[in-house]
N, C-alpha and C positions, 0 to 999 in steps of 0.2 A: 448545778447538777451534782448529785453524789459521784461521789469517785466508783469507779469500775474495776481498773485497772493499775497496778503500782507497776512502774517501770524502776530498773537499774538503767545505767548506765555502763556501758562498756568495762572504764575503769573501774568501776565497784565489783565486777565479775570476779567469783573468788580464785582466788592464785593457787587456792592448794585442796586437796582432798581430804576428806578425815576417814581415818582408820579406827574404829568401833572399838576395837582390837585391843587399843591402849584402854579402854577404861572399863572393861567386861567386870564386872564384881568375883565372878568364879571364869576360871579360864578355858576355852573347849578342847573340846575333845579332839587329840589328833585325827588325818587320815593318816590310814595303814597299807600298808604295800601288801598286795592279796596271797603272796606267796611266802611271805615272811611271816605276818604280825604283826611287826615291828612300824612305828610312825616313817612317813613318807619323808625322804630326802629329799632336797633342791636336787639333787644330782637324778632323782627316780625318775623326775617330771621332765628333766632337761630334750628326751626325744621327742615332746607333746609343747612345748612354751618355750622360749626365749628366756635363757636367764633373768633379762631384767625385769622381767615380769613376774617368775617366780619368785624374785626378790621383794616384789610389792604381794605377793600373794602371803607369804610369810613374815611380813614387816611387823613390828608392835610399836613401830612408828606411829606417835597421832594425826600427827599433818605430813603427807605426801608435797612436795611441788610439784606442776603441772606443766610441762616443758610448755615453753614457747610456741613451736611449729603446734603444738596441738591446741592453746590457749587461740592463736590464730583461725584456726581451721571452726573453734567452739563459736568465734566472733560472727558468723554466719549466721547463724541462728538465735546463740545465748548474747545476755541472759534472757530466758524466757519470762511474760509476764506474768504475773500472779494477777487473777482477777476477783471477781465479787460475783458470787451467784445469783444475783439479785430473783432474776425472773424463776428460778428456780424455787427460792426461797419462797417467790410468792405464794405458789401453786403448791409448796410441801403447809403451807400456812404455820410454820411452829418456832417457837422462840430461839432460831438460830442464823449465825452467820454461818454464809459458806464460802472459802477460800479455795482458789484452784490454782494449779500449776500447770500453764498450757503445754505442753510436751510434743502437742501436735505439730510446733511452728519449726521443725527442723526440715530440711531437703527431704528425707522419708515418713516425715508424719509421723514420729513418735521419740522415745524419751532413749533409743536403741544407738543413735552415732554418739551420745555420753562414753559410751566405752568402745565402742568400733572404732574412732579416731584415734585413739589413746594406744587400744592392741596393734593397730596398722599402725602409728607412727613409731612403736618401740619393737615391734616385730622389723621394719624396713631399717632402723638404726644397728640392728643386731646381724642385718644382713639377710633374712629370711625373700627369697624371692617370691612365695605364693602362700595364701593361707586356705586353708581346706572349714569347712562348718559344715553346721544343722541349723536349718530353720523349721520354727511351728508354723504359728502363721503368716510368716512371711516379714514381720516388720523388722528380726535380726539380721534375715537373710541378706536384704535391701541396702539396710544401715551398715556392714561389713562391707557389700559392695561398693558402695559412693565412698567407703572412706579409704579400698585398696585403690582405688582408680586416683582419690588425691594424693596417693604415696608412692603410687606405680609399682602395683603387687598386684596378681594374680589373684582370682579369687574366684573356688569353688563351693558351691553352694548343694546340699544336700534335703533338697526340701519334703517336710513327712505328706505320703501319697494323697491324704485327704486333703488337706489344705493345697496339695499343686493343683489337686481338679476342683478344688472348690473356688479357688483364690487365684487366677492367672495373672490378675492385672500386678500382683505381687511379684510373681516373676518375671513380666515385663518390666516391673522396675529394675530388677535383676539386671536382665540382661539391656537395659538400656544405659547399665553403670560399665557395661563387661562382662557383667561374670558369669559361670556359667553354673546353670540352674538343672539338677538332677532329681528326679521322684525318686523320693525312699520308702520302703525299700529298693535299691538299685539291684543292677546283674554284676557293675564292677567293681563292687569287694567280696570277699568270705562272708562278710558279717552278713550282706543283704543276700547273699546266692542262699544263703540257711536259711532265711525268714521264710522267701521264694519259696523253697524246695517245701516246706514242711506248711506255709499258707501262702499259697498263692494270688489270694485276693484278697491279702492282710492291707489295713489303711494307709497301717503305718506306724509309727509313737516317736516323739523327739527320743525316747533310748536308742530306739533302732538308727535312728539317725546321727546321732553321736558317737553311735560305734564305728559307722561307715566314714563319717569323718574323721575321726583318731585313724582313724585303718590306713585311709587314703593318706593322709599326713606324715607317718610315722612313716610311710613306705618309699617316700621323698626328702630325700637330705635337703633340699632346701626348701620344704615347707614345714611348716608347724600348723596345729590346732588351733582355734579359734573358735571361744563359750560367750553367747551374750548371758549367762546366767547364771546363779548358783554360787560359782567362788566366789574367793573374801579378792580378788583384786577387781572384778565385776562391779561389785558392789560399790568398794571403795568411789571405781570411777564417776559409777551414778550418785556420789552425795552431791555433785556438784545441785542438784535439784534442791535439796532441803538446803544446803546452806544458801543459796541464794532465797529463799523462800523466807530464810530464818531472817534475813536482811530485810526484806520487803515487809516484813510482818513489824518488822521493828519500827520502820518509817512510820507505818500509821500507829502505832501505840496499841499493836493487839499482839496479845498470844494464843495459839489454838489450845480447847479442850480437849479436843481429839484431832490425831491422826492418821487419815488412812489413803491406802493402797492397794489393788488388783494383787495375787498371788499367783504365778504358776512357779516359775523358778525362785523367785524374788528379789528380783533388781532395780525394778524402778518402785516396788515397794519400799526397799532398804534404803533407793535414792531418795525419796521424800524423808524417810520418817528416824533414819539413822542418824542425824544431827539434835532430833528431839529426843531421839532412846539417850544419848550423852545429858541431857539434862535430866531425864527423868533418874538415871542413874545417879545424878548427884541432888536430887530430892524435890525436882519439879512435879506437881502435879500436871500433869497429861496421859491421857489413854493413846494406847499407839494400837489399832484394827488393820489387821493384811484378810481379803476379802477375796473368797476362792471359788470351784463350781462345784455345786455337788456332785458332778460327774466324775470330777476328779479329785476327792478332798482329801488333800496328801495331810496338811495339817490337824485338820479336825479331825479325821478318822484313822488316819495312818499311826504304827507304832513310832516312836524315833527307836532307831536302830541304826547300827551298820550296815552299808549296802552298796553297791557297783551304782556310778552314776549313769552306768548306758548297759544296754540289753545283751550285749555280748562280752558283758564281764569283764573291759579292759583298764577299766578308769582303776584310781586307789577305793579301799572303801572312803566313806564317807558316811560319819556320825549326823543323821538327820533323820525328818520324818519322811518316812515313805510306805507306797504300798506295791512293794515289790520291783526287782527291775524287769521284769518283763511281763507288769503290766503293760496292757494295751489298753487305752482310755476312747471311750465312747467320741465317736466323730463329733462331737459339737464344733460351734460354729469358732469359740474364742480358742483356737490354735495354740497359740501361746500362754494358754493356761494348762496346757493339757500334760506336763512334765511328772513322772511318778515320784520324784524326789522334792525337795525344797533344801534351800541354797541354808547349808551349816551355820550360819550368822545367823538367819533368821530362825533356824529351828531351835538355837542354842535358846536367843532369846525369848520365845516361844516356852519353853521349858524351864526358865529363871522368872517366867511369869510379868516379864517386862513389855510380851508382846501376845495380842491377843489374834485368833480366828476365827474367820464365820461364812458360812459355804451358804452360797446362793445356786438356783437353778436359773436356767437358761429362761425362762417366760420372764420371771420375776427381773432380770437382768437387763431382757429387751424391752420389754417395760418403763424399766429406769432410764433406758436409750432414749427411749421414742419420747418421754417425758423432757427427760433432758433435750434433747435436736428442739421439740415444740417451744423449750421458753427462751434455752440460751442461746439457738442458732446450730452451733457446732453439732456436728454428729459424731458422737462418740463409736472408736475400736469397740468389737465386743469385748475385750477383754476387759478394757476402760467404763465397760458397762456394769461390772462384776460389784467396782467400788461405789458406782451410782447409787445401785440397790441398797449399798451398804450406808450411805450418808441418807437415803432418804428415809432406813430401818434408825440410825440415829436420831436425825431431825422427831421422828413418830415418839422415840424412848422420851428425848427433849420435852416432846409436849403433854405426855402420859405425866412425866415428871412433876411439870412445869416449870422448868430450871434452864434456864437462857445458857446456850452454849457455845461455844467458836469451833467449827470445823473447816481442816485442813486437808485437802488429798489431791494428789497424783494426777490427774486425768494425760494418761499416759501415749494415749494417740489417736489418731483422728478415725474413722469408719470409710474414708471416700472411696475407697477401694474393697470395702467391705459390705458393699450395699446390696450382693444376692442373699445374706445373711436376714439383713434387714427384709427384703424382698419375701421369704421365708416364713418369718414372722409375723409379717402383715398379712401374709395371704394363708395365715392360722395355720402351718406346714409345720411345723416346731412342737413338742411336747414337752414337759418338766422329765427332768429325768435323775434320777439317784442313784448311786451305784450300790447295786445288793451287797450286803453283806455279805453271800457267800463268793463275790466276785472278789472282796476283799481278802479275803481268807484263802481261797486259791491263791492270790498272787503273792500273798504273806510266805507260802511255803518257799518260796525261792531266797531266802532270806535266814532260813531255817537253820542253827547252827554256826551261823557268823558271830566271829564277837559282839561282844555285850559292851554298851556303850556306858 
């Protein structure tokens, strides 16, 4: 039989994280504190994260270690395997291999307790009794739950309104870990009473929900914030993906041509493909694709600029693409793709033309699901659907080409809980959808006058 599947072994599971940081060719752009100007201090963040966290958020360290108690708690699930897309392949018919990274095999079905064990284990050493978030669709919200309940912390959950009435079975996971699951907009913070008051039957937006969770946090000495996305210590956490991948790939004697990953924040994007952006920095041939919606297409269409990473203006700026912070993004079904910002690592490299984008709609994406479930089994997250489209617009380039290629991507979580989406779809209820340009432009104005990156 053809091999499938590359396993690791426990022991071969990497010991340390790699920090992008140390090998950037030109170096980013700081965040700015909104009332100064001036670059963000360790000491600005200290009401919102745990020192030793803002320590890794601003490390130019290359290798991080990965304590113990949290390498333990990874041994549950990682390392994950890296598969062969065989039956996929078949049906794309084009000269390529396809490599995957199952993300799905953890306690919540996606690539999310990579960094929710890592926050709850250096949040509970620092002493923090409870940590306050935002969830999209539900897979960070889950993944922060299971990993306070392993550390015995608190944990509130601030889920955006469309995805808690879309997605329940989400917050069942929620609350079967503990914690407790809020629609946002809520009634109790400031941030959510203003959404309320001025739209009352607003969805929702992960901004809006990050503001209510900073809110809630900040207002409690012994809790902090907690980001599944976006920052550079997020990230960090999620390389553990590509470098294990980077492993596997080595076993059989292959290197990918390209690699790619789903985009809404970009975390388990940066977790696949940040160990190959290191090579390609020191002169590897590889394409590196992060794969978005059109509904929301912070990369592709958004300016980079300076911007509030949440809708009530409380984050630092942050040098990235975005369209606006108080965009609000079209209900579609992939939750966690629906973030107006993209995580400053990836925009930088984005912009140093070391990383590329390409926005898919929602048919095209379900599409790539429904293709994928019929040959590989798995049913893919929609968000995980985004990258499908994206590998099988590849496979098609490949064979237009004719140039035999190796592809590598993410498939970041599983769908099992996400099957009235699918439901949807099947029963032709779904439409493509694109966001007007003058939808753009309106949200642009909120941005208007901020420094220049």
């Amino acid at each position: 039989m053809e091999r499938i599947k590359v396993h690791l072994d426990e022991s071969e599971m990497p010991r340390q994280w790699y920090n992008v940081l140390a090998d950037l060719p030109t170096p980013m752009k700081p965040p700015l504190h909104p009332g100064t100007g001036k670059p963000v201090t360790p000491e600005d963040l200290a009401p919102v994260f745990p020192m030793n966290l803002i320590e890794q958020e601003v490390s130019s360290h290359r290798w991080i270690d990965i304590p113990e108690p949290v390498l333990e708690k990874y041994c549950l699930w990682r390392p994950t395997p890296l598969f062969r897309a065989r039956g996929f392949e078949k049906l794309l018919d084009a000269p390529v291999k396809i490599y995957y990274k199952n993300e799905g095999f953890s306690p919540p079905g996606s690539h999310k307790p990579n960094t929710a064990v890592p926050q709850a284990y250096y949040n509970k050493v620092f002493g923090i009794k409870r940590l306050s978030t935002e969830t999209g669709a539900g897979q960070w919200g889950s993944a922060l739950s299971m990993a306070c309940k392993m550390f015995d912390l608190q944990c509130r959950v601030f889920m955006v309104r469309v995805s808690y009435d879309q997605k329940p079975y989400r917050r069942m996971m929620m609350s079967t870990w503990g914690a407790e699951c809020i629609p946002s907009p809520s009634n109790i913070t400031r941030a959510g009473r203003k959404i309320l008051e001025e739209t009352p039957d607003s969805p929702g937006s992960l901004g809006i929900a990050i503001s209510e969770a900073i809110e809630d946090a900040v207002g409690d000495p012994q809790a902090r914030y907690s980001l599944g996305s976006v920052l550079n210590h997020v990230l960090l956490h999620q390389t553990i993906i590509g470098l294990e991948a980077h492993k596997q790939l080595e076993k059989i004697g292959v290197y990918p041509d390209v690699v790619m990953g789903c985009a809404g924040g970009g975390s388990n994007f940066a977790g696949v493909s940040l160990p190959f952006v290191r090579d390609k920095i020191h002169g590897k041939d590889v394409s590196i694709v992060a794969a978005e919606p059109t509904s929301c297409p912070t990369i592709t269409r958004g300016p980079f600029a300076y911007d509030f990473g949440d809708t009530a203006q409380t984050t630092p700026l942050l040098a990235m693409y975005t369209l606006g912070h108080d965009f609000v993004p079209a209900p579609i079904h992939a939750g966690g793709l629906r973030y107006h910002g993209m995580a400053p690592i990836v925009s930088h490299l984005t912009r140093e033309k070391l990383v590329e984008a390409r926005a898919f709609d929602q048919i095209e994406t379900f599409t790539a699901g429904v293709n994928w479930a019929r040959t590989e089994g798995y049913i893919p997250a929609p968000e995980t659907n985004h990258v499908i489209a994206a590998v099988a617009q590849e496979a098609m380039r490949a064979k237009e080409e004719g140039k035999e290629k190796v592809i590598l991507f993410n498939w970041s979580g599983h769908g099992l809980v996400d099957l009235a989406s699918y439901d949807a779809f099947l029963s032709g209820k779904l439409t493509p959808y694109e966001l007007p340009d003058e939808e753009i432009q309106r949200a642009l104005k909120s941005i208007a006058g901020f420094p220049k990156p």
